[in-house]
C-alpha positions as CSV (number, residue, x, y, z in Angstrom):
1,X,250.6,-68.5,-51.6
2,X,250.4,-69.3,-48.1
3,X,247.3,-68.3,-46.0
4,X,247.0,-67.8,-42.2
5,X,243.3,-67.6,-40.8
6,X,242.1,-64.6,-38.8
7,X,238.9,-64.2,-36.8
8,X,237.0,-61.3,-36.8
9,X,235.1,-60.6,-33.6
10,X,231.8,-58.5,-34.5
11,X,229.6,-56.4,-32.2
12,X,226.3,-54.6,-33.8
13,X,227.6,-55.0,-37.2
14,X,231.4,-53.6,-36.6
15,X,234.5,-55.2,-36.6
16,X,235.8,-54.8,-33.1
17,X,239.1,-56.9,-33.2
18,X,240.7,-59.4,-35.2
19,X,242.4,-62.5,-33.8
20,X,245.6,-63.9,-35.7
21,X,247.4,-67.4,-35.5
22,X,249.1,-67.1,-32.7
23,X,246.7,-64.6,-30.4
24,X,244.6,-65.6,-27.1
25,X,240.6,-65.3,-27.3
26,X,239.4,-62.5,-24.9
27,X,238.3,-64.1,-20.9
28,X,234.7,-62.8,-21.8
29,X,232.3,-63.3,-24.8
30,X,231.2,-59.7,-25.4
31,X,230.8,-59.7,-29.4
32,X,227.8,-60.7,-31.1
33,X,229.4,-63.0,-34.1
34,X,232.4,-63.9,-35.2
35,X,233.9,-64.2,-39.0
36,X,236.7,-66.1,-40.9
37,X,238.7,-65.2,-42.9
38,X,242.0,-66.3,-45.0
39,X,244.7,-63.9,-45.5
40,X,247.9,-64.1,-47.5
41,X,250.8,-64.6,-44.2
42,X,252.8,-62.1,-46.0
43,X,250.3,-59.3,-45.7
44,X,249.1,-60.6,-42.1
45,X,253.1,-60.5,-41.2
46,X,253.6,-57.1,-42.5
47,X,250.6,-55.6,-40.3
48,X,248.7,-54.8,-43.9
49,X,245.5,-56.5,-42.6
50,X,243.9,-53.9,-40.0
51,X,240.2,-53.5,-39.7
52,X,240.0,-50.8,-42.4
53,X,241.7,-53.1,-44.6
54,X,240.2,-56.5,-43.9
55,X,237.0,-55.9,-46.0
56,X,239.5,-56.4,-49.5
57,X,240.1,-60.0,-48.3
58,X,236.4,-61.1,-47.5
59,X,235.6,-62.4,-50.9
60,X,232.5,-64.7,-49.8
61,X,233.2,-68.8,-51.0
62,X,236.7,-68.5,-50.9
63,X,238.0,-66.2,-48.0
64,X,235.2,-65.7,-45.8
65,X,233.2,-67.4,-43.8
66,X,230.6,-66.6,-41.3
């Protein structure tokens, strides 16, 4: 299965946005951390990964990574 990588940008413990493959990195740092995660391309391509949804891919040592 391939994966694509997404980055989650976190402010005070919330997932504020998610950046995929091909998207730009806001012109100012405003979040707090960010988080990595690998998601099946299918799912990322078909707009199933949103930031209700993200939290069923973070499966810390294989997905995630902070």
């Amino acid at each position: 299965m391939e994966e694509v990588v997404i980055t989650l940008l976190i402010k005070d413990n919330k997932i504020m946005s998610l950046l995929g493959p091909n998207s730009g990195w806001p012109p100012t740092i405003w979040w707090d951390r960010e988080m990595v995660v690998w998601v099946p391309k299918t799912d990322w391509e078909e707009e199933k990964v949103t930031g209700s949804t993200i939290h069923q891919y973070m499966k810390v040592g294989k997905y995630a990574h902070c």
